[in-house]
C-alpha positions in Angstrom: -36.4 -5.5 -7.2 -35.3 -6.0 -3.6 -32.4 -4.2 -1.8 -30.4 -6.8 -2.4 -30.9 -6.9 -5.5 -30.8 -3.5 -6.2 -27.0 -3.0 -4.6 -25.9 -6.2 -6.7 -27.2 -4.1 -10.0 -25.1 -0.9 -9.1 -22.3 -3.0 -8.2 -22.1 -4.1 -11.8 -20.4 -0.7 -13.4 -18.0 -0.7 -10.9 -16.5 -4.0 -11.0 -16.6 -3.7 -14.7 -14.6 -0.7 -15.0 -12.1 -2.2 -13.0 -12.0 -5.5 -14.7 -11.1 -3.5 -17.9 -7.8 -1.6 -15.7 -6.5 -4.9 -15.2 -5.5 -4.0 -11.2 -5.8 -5.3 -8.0 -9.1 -5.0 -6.1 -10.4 -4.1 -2.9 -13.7 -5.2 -2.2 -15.6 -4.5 0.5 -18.9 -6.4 1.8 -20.7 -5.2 5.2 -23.6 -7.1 7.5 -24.9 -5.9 10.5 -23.1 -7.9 12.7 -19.5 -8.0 10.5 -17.6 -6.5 7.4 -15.4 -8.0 5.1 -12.4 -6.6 3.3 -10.6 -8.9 0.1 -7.9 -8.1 -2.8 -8.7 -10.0 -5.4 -6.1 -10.3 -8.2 -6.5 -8.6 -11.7 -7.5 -11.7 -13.2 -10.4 -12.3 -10.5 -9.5 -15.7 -9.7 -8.2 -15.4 -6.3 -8.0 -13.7 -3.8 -4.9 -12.3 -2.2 -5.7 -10.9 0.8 -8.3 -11.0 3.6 -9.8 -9.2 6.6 -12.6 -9.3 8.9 -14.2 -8.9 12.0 -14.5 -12.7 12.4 -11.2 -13.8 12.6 -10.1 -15.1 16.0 -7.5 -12.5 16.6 -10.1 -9.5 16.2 -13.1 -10.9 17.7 -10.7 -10.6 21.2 -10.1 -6.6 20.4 -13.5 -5.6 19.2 -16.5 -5.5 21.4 -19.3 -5.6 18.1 -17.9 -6.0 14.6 -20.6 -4.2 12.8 -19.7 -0.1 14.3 -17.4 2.3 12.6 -14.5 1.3 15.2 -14.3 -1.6 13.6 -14.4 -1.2 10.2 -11.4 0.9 10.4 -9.6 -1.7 12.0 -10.0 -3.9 9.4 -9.0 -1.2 6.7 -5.9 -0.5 8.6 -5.3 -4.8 9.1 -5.8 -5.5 5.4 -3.4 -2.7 4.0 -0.7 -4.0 5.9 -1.2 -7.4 4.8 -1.3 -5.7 1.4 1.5 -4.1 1.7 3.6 -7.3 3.6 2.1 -9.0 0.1 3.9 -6.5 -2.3 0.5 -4.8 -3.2 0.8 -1.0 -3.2 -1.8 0.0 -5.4 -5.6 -1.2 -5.7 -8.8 -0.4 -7.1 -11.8 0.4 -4.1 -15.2 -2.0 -5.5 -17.5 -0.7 -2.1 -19.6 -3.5 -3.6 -23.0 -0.9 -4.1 -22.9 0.2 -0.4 -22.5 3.9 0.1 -19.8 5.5 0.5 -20.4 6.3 4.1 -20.1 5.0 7.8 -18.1 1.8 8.2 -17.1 1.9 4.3 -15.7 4.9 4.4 -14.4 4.6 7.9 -12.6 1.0 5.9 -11.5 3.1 3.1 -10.2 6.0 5.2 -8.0 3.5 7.7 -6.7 1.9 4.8 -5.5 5.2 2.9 -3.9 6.3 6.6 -2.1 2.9 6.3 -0.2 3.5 2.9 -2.7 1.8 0.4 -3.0 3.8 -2.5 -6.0 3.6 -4.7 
């Protein structure tokens, strides 16, 4: 099993478990160059609301979009289009990363910005 592979397999629990609470979720994906933020509706159909360190208006603030700096810009940029969509409250899928560095650096800027979850 590759590493790939391998963070797809623990993802699995965690996306289950929310699917069963039926509420929105944050999911987070991270490369070495960029990362990713999306909430996804309950259903899982769609999704909601999206950040990253590829959009045009970031790319001009941020120097590298793969550091810590930058992940918690995006946490802070996608609870505040969370909250300007009526979302308050979401479930955190880190996607089988770790719970470390630039996720919880995403994770930590979004809580500061009045997501709950």
């Amino acid at each position: 099993m590759d590493k790939k592979q391998s963070r797809l397999r623990r993802a699995v629990a965690t996306r289950k478990k929310i699917a069963e609470l039926r509420v929105h979720r944050l999911a987070v994906h991270r490369t070495n160059l960029h990362i990713y933020a999306n909430i996804i509706s309950p259903e899982g159909d769609r999704i909601l609301v999206s950040a990253s360190s590829v959009e045009p208006e970031l790319r001009k603030e941020l120097a590298n979009g793969g550091n810590v700096a930058a992940a918690a810009l995006i946490g802070k940029r996608v609870a505040e289009k969370a909250k300007a969509a009526g979302i308050e409250t979401v479930a955190f899928d880190r996607s089988g990363f770790r719970y470390h560095g630039r996720v919880k650096a995403l994770a930590d800027a979004a809580r500061e910005a009045g997501l709950k979850f």
